[in-house]
N, C-alpha and C positions, 0 to 999 in steps of 0.2 A: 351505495354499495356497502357491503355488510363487512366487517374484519375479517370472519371468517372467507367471505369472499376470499378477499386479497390476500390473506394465508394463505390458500390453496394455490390460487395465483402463482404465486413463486416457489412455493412445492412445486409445482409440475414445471417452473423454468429452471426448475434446479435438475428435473429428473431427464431434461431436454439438455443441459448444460453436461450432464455424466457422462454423452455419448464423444464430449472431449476431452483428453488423459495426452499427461504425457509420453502414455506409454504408446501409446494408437488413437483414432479417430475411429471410432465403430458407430455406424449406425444400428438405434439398435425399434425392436418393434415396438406397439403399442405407447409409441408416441405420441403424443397430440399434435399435428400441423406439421409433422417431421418431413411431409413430402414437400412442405412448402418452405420450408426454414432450413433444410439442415447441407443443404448444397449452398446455399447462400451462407451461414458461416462458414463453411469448410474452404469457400471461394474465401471469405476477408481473412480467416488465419493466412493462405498462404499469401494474400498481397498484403499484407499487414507491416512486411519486413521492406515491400515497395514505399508503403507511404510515411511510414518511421522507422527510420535505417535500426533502431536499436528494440522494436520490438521483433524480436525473433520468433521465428514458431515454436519453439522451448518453452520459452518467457509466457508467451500469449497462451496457451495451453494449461501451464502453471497455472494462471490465474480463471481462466476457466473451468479449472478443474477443484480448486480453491474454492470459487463460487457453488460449486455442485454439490460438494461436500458439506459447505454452512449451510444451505437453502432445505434441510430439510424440516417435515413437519416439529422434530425433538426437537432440533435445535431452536427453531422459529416459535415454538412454544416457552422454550425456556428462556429467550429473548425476552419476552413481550409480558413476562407472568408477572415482573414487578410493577408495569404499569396499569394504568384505569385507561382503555385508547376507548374513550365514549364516540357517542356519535358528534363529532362537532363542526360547525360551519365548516366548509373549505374554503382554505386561504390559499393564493398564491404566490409560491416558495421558490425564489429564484436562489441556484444552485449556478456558483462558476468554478467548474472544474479543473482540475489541473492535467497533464497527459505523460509526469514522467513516467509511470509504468501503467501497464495496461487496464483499464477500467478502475481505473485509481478514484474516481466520483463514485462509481455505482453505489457504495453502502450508501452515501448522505441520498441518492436519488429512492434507495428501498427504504430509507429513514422518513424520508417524505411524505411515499404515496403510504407506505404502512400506518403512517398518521394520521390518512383521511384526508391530506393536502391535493390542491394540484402543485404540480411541480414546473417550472421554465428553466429549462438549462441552457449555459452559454457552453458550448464544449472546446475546449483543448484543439487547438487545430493539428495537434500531435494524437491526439487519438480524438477521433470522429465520427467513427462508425460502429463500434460495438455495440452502445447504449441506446442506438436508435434502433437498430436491429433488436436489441433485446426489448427494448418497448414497445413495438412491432408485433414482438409473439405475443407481449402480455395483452396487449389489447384484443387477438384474436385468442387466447387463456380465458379473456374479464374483459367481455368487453364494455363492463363498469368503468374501464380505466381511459373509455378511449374520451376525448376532451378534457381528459384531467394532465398530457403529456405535451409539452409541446418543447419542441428546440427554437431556438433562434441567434441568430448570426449578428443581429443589430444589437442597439443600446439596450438594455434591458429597462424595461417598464411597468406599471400597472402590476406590481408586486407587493406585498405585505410584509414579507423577510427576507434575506439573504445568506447564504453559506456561499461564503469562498474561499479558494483555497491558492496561496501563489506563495512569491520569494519574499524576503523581506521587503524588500524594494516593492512589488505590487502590493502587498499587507497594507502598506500608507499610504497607497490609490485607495484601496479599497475601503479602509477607515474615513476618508474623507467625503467618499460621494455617496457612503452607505450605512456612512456611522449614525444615520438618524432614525433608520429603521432596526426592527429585531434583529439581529443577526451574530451569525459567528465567523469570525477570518483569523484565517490561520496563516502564522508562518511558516518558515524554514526551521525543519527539525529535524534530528539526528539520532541515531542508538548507539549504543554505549556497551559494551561485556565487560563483566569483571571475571577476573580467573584467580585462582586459588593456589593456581601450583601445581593442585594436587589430579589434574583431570586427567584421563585416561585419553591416548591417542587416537581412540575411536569419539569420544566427547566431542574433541577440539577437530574433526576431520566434519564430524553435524555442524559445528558452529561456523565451518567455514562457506556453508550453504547460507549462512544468515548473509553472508560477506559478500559472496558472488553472484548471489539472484538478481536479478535484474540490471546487470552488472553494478550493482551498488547504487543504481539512481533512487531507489524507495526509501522513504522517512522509518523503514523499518529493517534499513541495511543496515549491518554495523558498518559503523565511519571512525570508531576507536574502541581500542581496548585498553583496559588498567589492569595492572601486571604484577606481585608482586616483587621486591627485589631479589635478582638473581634469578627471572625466573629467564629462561633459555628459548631465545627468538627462531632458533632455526625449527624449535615444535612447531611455530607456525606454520613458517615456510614447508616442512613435512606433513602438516595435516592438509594445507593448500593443495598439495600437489598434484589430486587427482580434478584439480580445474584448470591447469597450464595452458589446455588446448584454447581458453579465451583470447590469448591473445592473436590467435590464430583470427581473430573477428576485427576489420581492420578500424573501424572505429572504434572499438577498444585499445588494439594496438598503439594509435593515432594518440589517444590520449596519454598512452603510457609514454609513449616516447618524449612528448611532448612536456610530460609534467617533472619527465626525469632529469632532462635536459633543464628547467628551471631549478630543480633542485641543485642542480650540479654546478650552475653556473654563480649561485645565491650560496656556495659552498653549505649547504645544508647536508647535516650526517645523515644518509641512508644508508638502508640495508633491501636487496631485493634480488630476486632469484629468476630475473627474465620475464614476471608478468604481473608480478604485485613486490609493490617497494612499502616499506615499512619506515617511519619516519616519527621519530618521538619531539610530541608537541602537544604543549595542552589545549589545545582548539579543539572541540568536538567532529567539523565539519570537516572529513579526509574528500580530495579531489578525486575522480575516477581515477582506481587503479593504482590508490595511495591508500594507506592506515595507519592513522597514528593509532602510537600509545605513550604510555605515561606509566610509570612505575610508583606505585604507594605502599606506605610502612603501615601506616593505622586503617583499618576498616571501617568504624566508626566518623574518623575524618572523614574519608571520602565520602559516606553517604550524608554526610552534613554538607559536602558540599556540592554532590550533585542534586540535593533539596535543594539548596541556593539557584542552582541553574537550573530547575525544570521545567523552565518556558524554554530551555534550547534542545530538550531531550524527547525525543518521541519515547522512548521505552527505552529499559534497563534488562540486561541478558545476565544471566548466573547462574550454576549450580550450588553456589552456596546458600546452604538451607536457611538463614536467619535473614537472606535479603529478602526471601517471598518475591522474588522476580521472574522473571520470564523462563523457562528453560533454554539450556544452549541448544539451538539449533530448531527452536521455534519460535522465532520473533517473523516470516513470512509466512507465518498460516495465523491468525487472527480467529477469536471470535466474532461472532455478530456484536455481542457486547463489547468487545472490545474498541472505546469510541476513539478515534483521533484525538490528538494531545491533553485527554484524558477528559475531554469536554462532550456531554451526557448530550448528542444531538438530540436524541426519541423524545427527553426530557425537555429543551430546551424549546422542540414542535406543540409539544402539547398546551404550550404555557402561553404562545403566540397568539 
């Protein structure tokens, strides 16, 4: 199968992926396989919140719509222009994914087959069905693709390389039964905002989308913020404010009560307004429904020292011009380029 094949491929799973938005689910015409496919996603968005209480049909849409957006022919060309993707063997690329938000694997899975690999995936018993569904269409898309996908539920085997993705705690399973073959495993990792002081309450109202998306379970949620001194907590709480209704979600709820109640009893100083509590500490990693922060005088210090820790930081959020960081209130929409803990998968495929 040719690249430009499988470019195309996912062009048209991206243009099949557009008829899901947050705003509405439209069917729309001149689909390919739409009569076959587009009732059977419309079914797992809504039982989606049956089989993982915390993927809402909000959240799962978001990311579907996320997907439609990166999948086109522009972007998928400006992806792929710095590499040489020649014709080379296919290897088989065991992929074990993780399921805290919704098709949270699929880049490393388009990283894969875009490579000319086949792919084996172990999925997430928290999300289970979207990637087989979308593997589904591609192989009626290409049907180049079909014996190059397969899942499976058992020990993984008769593979070449590995990407996985878990907690720290799984990272040193994974290091130990896979550290012999190619592969990349990744940890537990966190985002970070810096703020200035100087941002406008429409700025820090977008950055609280970073906060709330997926109720904070994504390595691309903020889980701290660094503050200036003196700078004023209740902005927060005022730019939060048109997200309160979360707690209204009882598993969010569940967790807040719960985490407040530990803080309380650990006499730990918070501050919180009924659905997000604020809690200054220098730990990156804030618990559902908590955010630290940490107040700094030097700017220069802190970026010497979140260099020091950037195996615990998935990405850095600022409007401050001289960080060259992420924009506030775009760390949940990603490029294609944009690789997980800053490791080149495309790159690391081709070299296998």
């Amino acid at each position: 199968m040719l690249l430009t094949q499988r470019k195309d491929a996912f062009v048209k799973l991206g243009e099949f992926l557009s008829q899901f938005s947050t705003e509405k689910i439209t069917k729309k015409d001149n689909i390919l396989f739409n009569d076959m496919f587009f009732d059977a996603f419309k079914m797992q968005i809504k039982r989606a919140k049956e089989l993982n209480g915390w993927f809402t049909e909000d959240n799962v849409l978001f990311s579907l719509e996320s997907w439609s957006l990166a999948l086109t022919e522009t972007n998928i060309n400006t992806w792929l222009k710095p590499y040489e993707i020649n014709k080379i063997p296919a290897k088989q690329v065991a992929i074990i994914m993780a399921g805290n938000i919704p098709l949270v694997g699929f880049h490393d899975f388009l990283c894969v087959l875009m490579a000319g690999h086949k792919v084996l995936v172990k999925l997430s018993s928290n999300d289970k069905y979207f990637i087989p569904l979308i593997a589904k269409y591609l192989e009626y898309i290409e049907p180049g693709f079909n014996g190059n996908i397969e899942f499976t539920e058992e020990k993984l085997k008769n593979f070449h390389a590995v990407i996985a993705t878990g907690s720290n705690n799984t990272a040193r399973y994974f290091e130990y039964y896979f550290g012999k073959h190619p592969h990349i495993i990744r940890k537990n990792r966190n985002t970070v905002a810096i703020l200035s002081g100087t941002e406008s309450d429409e700025t820090l109202e977008k950055m609280t989308y970073d906060i709330f998306r997926y109720f904070g379970l994504g390595c691309r949620s903020i889980s701290k913020i660094f503050l200036p001194k003196g700078f004023d907590l209740n902005r927060i709480f005022k730019a939060s404010f048109i997200h309160k209704d979360i707690v209204n979600y009882e598993r969010y709820a569940n967790n807040y009560e719960y985490n407040k109640a530990v803080y309380l009893m650990s006499l730990f100083d918070i501050r919180e307004n009924g659905f997000l509590m604020l809690k200054e500490d220098q730990s990156y990693s804030s618990p559902i429904s908590s955010l630290f922060y940490e107040y700094y005088e030097d700017l220069e210090e802190l970026k010497t020292r979140l260099s020091t820790d950037s195996d615990k930081i998935q990405c850095v959020t600022s409007d401050i011009l001289e960080l060259n960081t992420i924009p506030l209130g775009q760390t949940q929409n990603p490029q294609l380029w944009d690789y997980a803990d800053n490791t080149d998968t495309l790159k690391f495929l081709l070299t296998i």
